[in-house]
C-alpha positions as CSV (number, residue, x, y, z in Angstrom):
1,X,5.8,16.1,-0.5
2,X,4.8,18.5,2.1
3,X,1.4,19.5,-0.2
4,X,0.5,15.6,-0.2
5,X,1.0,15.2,3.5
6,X,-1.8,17.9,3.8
7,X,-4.1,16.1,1.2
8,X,-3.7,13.2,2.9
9,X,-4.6,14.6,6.9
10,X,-7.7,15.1,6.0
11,X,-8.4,11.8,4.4
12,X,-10.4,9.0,6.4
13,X,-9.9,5.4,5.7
14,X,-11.4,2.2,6.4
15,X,-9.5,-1.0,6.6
16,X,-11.2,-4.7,6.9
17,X,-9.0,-7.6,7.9
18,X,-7.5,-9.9,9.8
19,X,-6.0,-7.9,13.3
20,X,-3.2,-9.2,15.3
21,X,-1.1,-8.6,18.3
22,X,2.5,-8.8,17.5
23,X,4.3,-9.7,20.7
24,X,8.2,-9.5,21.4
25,X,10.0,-11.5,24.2
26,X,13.5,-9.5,24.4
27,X,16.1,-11.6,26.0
28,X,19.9,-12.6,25.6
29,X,21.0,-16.7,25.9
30,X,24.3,-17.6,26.7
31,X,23.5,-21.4,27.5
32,X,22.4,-24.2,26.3
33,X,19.5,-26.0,28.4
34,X,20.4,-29.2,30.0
35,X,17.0,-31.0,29.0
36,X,17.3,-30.1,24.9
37,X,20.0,-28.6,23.0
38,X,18.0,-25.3,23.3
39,X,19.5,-21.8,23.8
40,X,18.1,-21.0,27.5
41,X,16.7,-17.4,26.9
42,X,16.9,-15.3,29.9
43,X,13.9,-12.4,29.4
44,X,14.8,-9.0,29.5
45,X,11.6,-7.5,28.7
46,X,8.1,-7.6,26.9
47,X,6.9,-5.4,24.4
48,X,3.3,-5.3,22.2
49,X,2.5,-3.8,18.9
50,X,-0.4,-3.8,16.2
51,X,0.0,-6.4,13.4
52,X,-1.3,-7.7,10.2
53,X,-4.4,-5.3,9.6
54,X,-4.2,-3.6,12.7
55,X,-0.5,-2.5,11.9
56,X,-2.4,-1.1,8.6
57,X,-4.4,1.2,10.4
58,X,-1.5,2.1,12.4
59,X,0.5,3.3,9.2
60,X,-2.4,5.4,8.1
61,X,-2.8,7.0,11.1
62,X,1.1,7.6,11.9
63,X,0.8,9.0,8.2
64,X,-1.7,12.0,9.1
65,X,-4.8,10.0,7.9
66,X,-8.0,9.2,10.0
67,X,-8.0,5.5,10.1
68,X,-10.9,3.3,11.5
69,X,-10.1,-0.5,11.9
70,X,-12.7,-3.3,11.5
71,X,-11.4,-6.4,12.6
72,X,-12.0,-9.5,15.1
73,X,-10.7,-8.9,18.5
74,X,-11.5,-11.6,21.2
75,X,-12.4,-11.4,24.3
76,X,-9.2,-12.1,26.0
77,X,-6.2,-10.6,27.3
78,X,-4.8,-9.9,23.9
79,X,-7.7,-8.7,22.6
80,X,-7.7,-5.9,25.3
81,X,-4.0,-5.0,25.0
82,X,-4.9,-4.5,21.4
83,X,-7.8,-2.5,21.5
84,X,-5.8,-0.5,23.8
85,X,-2.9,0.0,21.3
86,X,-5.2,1.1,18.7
87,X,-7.2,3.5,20.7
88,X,-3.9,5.5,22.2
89,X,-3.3,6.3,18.5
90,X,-6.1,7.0,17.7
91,X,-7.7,4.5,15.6
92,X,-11.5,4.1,15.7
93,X,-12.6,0.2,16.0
94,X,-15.1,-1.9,14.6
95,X,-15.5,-5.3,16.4
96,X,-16.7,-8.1,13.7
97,X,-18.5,-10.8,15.4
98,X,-16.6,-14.0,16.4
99,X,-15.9,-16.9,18.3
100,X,-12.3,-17.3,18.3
101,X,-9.0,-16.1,19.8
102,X,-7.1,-13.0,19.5
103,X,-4.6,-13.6,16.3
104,X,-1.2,-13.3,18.2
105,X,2.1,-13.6,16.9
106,X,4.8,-13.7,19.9
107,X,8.3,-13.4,18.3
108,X,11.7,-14.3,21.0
109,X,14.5,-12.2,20.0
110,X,18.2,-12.7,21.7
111,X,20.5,-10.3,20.5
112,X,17.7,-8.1,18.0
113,X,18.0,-11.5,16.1
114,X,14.6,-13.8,16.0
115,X,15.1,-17.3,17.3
116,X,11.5,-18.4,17.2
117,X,7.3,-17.2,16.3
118,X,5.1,-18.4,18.7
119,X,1.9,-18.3,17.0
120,X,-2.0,-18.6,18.5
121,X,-5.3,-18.1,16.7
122,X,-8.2,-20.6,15.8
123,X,-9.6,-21.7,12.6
124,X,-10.7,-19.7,9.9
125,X,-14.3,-20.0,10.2
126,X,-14.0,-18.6,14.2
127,X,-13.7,-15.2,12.3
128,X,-16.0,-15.5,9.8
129,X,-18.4,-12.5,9.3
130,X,-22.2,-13.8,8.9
131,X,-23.1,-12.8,5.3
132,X,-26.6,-11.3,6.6
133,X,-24.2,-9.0,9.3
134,X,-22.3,-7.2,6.2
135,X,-24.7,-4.2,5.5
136,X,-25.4,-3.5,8.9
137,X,-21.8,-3.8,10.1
138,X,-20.5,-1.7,7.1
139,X,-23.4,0.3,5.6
140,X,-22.9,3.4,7.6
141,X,-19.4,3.7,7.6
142,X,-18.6,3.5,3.9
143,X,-20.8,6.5,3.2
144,X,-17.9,8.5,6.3
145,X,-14.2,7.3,3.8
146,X,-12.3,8.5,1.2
147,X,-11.0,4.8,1.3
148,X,-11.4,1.1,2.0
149,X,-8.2,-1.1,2.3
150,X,-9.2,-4.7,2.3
151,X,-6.2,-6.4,4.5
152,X,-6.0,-10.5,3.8
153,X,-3.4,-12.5,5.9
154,X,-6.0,-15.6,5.3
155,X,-7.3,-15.9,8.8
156,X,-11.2,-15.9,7.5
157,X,-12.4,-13.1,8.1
158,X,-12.6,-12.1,4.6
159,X,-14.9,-13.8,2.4
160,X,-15.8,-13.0,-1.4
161,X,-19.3,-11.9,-0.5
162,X,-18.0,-9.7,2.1
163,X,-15.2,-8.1,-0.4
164,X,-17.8,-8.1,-3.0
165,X,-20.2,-6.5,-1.2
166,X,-18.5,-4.0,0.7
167,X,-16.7,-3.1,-3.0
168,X,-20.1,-2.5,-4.2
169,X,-21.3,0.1,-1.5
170,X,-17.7,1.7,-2.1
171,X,-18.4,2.4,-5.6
172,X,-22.1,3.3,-5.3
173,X,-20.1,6.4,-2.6
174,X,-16.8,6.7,-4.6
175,X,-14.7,5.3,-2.5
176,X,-11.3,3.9,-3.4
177,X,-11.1,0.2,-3.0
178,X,-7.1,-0.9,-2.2
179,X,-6.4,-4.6,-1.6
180,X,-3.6,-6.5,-0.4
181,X,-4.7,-10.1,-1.0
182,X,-3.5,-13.9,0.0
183,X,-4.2,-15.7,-3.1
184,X,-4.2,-18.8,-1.5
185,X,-7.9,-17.5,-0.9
186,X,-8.9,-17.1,-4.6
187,X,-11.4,-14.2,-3.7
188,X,-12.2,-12.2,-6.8
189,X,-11.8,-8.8,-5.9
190,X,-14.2,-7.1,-8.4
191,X,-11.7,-4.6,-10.5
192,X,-9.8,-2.6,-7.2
193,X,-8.7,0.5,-8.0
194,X,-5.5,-0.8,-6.6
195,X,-4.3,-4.4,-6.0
196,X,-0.8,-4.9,-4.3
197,X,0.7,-8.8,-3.9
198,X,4.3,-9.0,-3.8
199,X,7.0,-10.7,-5.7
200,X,5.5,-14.7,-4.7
201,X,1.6,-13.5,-4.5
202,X,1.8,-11.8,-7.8
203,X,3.4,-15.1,-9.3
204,X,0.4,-17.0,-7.8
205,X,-2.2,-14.6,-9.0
206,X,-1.0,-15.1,-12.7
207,X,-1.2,-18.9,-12.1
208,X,2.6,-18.7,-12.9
209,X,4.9,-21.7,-11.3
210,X,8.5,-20.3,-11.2
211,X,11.6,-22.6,-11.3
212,X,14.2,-20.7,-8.9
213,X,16.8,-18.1,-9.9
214,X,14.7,-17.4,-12.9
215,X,14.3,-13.4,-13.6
216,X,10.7,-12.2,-12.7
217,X,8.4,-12.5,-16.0
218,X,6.9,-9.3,-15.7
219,X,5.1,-8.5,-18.5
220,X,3.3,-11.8,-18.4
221,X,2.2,-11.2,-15.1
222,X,1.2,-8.0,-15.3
223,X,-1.3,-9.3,-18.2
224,X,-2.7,-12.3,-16.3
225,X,-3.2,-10.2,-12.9
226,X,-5.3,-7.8,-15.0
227,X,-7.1,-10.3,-17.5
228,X,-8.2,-12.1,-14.5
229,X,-8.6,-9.4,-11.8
230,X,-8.8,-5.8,-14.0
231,X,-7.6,-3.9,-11.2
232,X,-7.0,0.0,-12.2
233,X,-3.9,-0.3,-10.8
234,X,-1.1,-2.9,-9.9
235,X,1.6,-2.5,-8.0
236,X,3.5,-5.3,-7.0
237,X,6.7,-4.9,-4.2
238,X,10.0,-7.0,-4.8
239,X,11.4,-5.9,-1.6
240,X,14.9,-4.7,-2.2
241,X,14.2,-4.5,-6.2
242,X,11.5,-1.7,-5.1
243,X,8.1,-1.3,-6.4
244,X,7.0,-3.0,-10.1
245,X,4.1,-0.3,-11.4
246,X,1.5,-1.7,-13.7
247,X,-1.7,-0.2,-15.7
248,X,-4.3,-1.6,-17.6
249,X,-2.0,-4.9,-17.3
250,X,1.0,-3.2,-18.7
251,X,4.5,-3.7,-17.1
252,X,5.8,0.0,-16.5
253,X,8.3,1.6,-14.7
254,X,10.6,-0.1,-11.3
255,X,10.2,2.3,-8.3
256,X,14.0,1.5,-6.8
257,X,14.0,1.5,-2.9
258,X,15.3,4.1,-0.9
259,X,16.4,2.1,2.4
260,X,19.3,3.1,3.6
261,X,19.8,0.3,6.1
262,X,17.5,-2.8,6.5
263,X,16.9,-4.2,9.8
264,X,13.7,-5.4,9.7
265,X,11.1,-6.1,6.9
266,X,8.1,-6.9,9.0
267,X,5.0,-5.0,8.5
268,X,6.8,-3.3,5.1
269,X,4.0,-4.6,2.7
270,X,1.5,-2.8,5.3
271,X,3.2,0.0,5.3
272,X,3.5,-0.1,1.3
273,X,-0.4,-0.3,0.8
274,X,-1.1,2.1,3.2
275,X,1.3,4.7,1.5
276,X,0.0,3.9,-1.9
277,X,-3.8,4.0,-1.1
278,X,-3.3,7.3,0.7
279,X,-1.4,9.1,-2.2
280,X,-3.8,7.4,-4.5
281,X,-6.9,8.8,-2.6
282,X,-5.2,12.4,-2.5
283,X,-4.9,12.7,-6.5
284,X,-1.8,11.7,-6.8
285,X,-0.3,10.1,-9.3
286,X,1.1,6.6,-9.5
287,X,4.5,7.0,-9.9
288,X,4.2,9.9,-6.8
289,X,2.1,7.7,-4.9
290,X,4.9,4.7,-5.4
291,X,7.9,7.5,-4.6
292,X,6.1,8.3,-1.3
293,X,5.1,4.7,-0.2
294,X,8.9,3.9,-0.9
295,X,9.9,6.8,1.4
296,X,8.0,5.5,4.1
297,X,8.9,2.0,3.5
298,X,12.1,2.9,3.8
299,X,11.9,4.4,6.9
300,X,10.0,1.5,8.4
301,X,12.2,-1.1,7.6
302,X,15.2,0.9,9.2
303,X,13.9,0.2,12.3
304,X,13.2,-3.5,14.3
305,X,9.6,-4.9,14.6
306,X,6.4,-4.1,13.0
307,X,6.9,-0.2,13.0
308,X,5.6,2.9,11.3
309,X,6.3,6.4,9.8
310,X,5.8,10.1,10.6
311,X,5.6,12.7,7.8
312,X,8.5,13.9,10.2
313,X,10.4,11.0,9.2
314,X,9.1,10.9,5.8
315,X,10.5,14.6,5.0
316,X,13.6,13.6,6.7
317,X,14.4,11.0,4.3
318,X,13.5,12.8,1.6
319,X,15.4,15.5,2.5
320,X,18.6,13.1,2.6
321,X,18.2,11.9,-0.8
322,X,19.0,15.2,-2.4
């Protein structure tokens, strides 16, 4: 593990996506209000993190890598905040032109449990990236990665020409290409070198309609995913079942998860690509890549909130599985 960690500090990657501010209101209610019957939350405190693409970037770069974020961030208070998140850790920017709002996500917590989301952000085409704009926003830049992480939480800021060009100047460099799609979108993602939907997106990308408490048809999704989409590899995350591992649309091994204690699964899917891309870009296997991207998952969703993890951490929990 320690000889990937050092692979993958000196590995730069760019992710495109949809940013977003996550925003927590800590408080406590003891009372209902006298004009609803609504808990009365009495704040404690405020507190600001990276989400959704952002919180991508932010894995790569708690992970050793250099990470450089293209995104929309508005010209607002949030916007700012975010920026400013980014930039403490690091994290080159890349502002994508716009019109709309900072994406922000305010969750209200009483007790470290979620009573309510609180969402703002404008319509799709508000972040949508002028095709004429790709090149010259992205030219440069893929020639500088080892990696490109297309991020889709289906705000609009990805488009098909967008992924399909920017996947074109990636291969013409040798650049990975890793995706983590919405396939509400139906963007065709030109044969990734990794694709990573979990359990529900995967069913959807098979064009599979699942009655409930039916076991998950692997091997028939596996095949569809890669008739349709060829992607070099597929892996797909069942949250506590671990990590399904597919090539060349056959249904291999079941990476089982390593968490210890689950408190928290926000953010774990970003946390999942940006593990796997990483130990894919190093030379790593996929089974290694998988065992290290559960490792860090692991440790991510032991904690509350969109979070990330240290090779520290990572060496930590390794450590304790022996």
């Amino acid at each position: 593990m320690k000889s990937l960690l050092r692979k993958i500090s000196r590995l730069r990657v760019l992710v495109i996506g949809d940013v977003m501010l996550d925003h927590y209101i800590w408080g406590d209610a003891q009372r209902l209000s006298p004009e609803a019957p609504v808990p009365v939350v009495e704040v404690d405190r405020d507190s600001y993190s990276a989400g959704g693409a952002a919180n991508v970037a932010l894995n790569l770069a708690s992970l050793g890598a250099k990470a450089t974020l293209a995104g929309f961030f508005g010209k607002d208070d949030a916007g700012q905040r975010l920026r400013g998140i980014l930039t403490q850790k690091g994290i080159a920017t890349i502002a994508t032109p716009g019109t709309g709002a900072t994406i922000t996500k305010t969750r209200v917590l009483v007790r470290r449990q979620q009573l309510c989301r609180l969402d703002r952000e404008s319509p799709q085409h508000d972040y949508h990236i002028d095709p004429a704009l790709i090149d010259a926003t992205f030219g440069k830049i893929i020639k500088q990665v080892d990696a490109v992480i297309f991020s889709d939480y289906a705000k609009g800021l990805l488009s098909e020409q967008l992924v399909a060009q920017v996947s074109t100047m990636a291969r013409a460099h040798q650049v990975f290409v890793a995706v983590d799609p919405k396939p509400r979108r139906q963007l065709n993602f030109l044969q990734p070198d990794l694709l990573t939907p979990n359990r529900k997106e995967a069913l959807q990308l098979a064009g599979i309609e699942q009655e409930p408490h039916r076991s998950f048809p692997a091997a028939v999704v596996c095949a569809r995913i890669y008739e349709r989409y060829r992607p070099k590899h597929l892996v797909i995350t069942l949250s506590e079942d671990g990590m399904l591992l597919s090539h060349r649309g056959k249904a291999g091994r079941v990476v089982p998860t390593i968490a210890r204690e689950v408190f928290d699964v926000s953010g774990a899917g970003d946390t999942a690509i940006a593990g796997l891309t990483l130990g894919l870009a190093a030379g790593a296997t996929l089974e290694k890549a998988a065992h290290f991207a559960n490792v860090a998952s692991g440790v991510v969703v032991a904690k509350l909130g969109t979070a990330t993890a240290t090779p520290a951490e990572i060496l930590a929990q390794q450590h304790g599985e022996k």
